[in-house]
C-alpha positions as CSV (number, residue, x, y, z in Angstrom):
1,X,17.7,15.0,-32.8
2,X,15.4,11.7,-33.0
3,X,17.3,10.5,-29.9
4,X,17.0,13.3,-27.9
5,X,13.2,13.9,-28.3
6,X,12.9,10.2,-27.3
7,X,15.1,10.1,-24.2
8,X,13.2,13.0,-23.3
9,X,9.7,11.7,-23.8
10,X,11.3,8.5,-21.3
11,X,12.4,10.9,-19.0
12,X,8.8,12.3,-19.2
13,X,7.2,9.0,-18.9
14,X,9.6,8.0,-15.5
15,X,8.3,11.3,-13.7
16,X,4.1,9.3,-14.7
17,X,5.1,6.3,-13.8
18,X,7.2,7.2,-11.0
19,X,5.0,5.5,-8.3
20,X,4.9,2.3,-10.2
21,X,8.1,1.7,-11.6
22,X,10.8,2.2,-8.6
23,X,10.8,-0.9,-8.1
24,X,11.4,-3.4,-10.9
25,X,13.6,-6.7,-9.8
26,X,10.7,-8.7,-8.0
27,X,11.9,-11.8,-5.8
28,X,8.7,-14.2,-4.5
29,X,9.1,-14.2,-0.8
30,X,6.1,-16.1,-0.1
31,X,3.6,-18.0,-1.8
32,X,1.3,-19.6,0.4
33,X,-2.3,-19.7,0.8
34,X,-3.2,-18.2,-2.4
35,X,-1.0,-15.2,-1.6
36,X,2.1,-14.8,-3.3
37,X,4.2,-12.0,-1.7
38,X,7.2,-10.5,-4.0
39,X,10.0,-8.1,-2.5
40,X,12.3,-5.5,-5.0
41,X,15.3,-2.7,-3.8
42,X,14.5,0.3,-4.2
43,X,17.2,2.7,-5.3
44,X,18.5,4.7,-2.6
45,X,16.6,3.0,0.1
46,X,17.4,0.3,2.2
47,X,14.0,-0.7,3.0
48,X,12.2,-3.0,0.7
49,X,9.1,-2.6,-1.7
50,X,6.7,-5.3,-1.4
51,X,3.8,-6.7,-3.0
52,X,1.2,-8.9,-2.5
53,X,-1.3,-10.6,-5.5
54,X,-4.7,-13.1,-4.5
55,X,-7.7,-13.6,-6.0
56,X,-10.7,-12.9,-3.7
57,X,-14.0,-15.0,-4.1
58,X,-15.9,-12.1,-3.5
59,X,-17.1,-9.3,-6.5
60,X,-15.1,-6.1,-6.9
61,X,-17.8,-3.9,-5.0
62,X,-17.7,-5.8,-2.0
63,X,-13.9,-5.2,-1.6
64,X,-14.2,-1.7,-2.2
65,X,-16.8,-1.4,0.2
66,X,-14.5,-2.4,2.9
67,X,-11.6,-0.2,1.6
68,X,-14.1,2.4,1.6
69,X,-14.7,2.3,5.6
70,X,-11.4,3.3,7.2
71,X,-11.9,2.6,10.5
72,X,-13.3,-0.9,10.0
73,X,-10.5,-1.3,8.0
74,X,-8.1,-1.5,10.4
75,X,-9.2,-4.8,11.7
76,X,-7.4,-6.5,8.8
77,X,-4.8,-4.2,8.2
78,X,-1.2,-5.0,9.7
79,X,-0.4,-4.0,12.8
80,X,-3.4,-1.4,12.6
81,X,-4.0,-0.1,16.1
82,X,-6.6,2.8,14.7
83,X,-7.5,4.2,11.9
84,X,-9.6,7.3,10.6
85,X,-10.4,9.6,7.7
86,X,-9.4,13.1,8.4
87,X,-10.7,14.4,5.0
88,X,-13.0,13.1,1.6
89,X,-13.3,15.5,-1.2
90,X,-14.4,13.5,-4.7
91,X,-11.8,10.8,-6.0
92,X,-9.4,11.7,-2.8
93,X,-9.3,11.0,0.5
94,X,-6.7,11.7,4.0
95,X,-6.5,8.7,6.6
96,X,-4.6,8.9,9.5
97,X,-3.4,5.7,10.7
98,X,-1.5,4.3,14.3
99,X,0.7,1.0,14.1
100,X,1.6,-1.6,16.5
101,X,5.3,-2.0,16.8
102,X,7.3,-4.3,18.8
103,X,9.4,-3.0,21.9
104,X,11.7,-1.4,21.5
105,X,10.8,0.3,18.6
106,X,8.7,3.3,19.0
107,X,5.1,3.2,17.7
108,X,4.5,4.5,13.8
109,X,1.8,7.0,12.2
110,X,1.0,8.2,9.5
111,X,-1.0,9.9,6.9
112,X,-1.9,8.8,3.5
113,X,-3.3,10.9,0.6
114,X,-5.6,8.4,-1.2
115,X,-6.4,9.0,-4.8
116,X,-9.3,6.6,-6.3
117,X,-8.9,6.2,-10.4
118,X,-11.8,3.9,-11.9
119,X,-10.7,2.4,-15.2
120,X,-12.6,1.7,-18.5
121,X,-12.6,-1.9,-17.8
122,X,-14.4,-1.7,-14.4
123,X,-11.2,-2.0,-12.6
124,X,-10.1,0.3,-9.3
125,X,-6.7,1.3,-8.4
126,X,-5.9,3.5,-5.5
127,X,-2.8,5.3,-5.6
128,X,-1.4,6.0,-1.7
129,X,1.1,8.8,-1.2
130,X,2.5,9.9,2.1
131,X,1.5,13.1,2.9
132,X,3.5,13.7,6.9
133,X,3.4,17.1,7.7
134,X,-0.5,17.2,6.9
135,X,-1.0,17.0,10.8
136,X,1.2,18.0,13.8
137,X,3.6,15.2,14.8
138,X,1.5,12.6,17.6
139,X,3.6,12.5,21.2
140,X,4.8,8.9,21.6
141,X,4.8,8.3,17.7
142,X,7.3,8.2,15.0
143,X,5.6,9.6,11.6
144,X,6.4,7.6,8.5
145,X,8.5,10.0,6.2
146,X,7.3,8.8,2.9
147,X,4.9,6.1,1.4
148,X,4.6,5.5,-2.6
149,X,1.8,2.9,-3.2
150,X,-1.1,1.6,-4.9
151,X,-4.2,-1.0,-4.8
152,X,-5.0,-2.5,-7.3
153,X,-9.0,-4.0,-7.8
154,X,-9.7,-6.1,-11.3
155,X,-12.9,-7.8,-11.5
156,X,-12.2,-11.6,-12.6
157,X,-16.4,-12.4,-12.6
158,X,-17.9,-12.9,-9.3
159,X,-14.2,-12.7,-8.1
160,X,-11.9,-10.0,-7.6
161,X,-7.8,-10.0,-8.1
162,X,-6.6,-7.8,-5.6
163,X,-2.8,-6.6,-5.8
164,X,-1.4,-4.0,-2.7
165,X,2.0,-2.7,-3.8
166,X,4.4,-0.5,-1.3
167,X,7.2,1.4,-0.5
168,X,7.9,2.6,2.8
169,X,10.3,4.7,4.5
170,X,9.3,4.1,8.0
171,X,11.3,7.1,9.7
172,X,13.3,7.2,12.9
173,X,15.5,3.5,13.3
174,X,14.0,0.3,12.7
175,X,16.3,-2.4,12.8
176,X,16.9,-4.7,10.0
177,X,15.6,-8.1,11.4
178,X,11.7,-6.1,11.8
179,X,11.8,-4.5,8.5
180,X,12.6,-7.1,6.6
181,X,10.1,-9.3,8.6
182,X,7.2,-6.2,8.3
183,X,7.5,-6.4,4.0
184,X,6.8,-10.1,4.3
185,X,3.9,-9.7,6.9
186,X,2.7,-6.5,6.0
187,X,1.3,-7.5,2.1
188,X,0.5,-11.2,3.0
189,X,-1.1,-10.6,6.8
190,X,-3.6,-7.4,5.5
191,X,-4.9,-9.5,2.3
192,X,-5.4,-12.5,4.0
193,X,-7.3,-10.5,6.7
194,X,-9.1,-8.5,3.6
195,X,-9.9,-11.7,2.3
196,X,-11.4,-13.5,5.1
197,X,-13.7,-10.3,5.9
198,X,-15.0,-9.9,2.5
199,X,-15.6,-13.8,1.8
200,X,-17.9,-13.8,4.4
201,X,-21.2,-14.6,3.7
């Protein structure tokens, strides 16, 4: 009876840590720079997670800051061509966002549900969830069917370790050669980008 309350209280804790744990045999793809990029399989996917670790010399607030404003934001995110916030109610938020993609793959959007949890020890993580049908579908644009996410903020003193952890489905067909170049790029090119905006002075 022991064995059965426990498997069920696992099975309980998979459907909590759902978003987290998909993904669980991490290869470094990239270490460069201070950025070390890691990729895992997902089960039932043939797309890649990724995820990207670096320390920022910049505090915790800062960072958030430019988190915080979506549209500026898309100046160091990948492939961003525009970015906005449909909706902010409390801890949560709704951006919609339109991506660069090379010919002759049709452009990407989509729409993230943003969910901001602050932790006991000062630490931020933002959990990012696709959400497609919140909109009508864009002419000229493929909506990403599903994103399961999170960033992660931990203050290291006047510095801030910033991890960015993803899963995409990216909808429609991508071939393999861009998506396995886009969870390389994707993680390292939008922290280094972060980076470089919030160092500055």
């Amino acid at each position: 009876m022991r064995s059965i309350k426990r498997i069920a209280l696992l099975c309980g804790m998979g459907v909590v840590l759902a978003p987290a744990a998909w993904a669980e045999n991490w290869q470094v793809a990239k270490d460069e720079e201070g950025i070390k990029v890691s990729l895992s399989e997902v089960a039932g996917s043939k797309y890649k997670a990724y995820r990207g670790v670096t320390v920022i010399k910049a505090p915790l607030a800062k960072v958030k800051a430019l988190q915080e404003d979506v549209a500026g934001a898309c100046a160091w995110i990948h492939e961003c061509k525009t970015q906005k916030l449909l909706k902010a109610e409390g801890d949560q938020s709704w951006t919609y966002t339109q991506f660069n993609t090379p010919w002759p793959v049709t452009a990407r959007d989509s729409i993230l549900h943003v969910t901001t949890v602050q932790d006991a020890d000062g630490s931020v993580t933002r959990k990012l969830k696709e959400e497609p049908t919140y909109l009508p579908e864009e002419k000229g644009f493929v909506r990403v069917a599903q994103v399961d996410g999170f960033w992660k903020l931990v203050p290291k003193g006047d510095s801030t370790e910033v991890t960015y952890q993803v899963h995409t489905e990216p909808g429609g067909s991508v071939p393999s050669w861009l998506a396995n170049k886009f969870v390389v790029d994707a993680p390292f090119n939008t922290l280094k980008g972060l980076r470089e905006k919030a160092e500055k002075p």
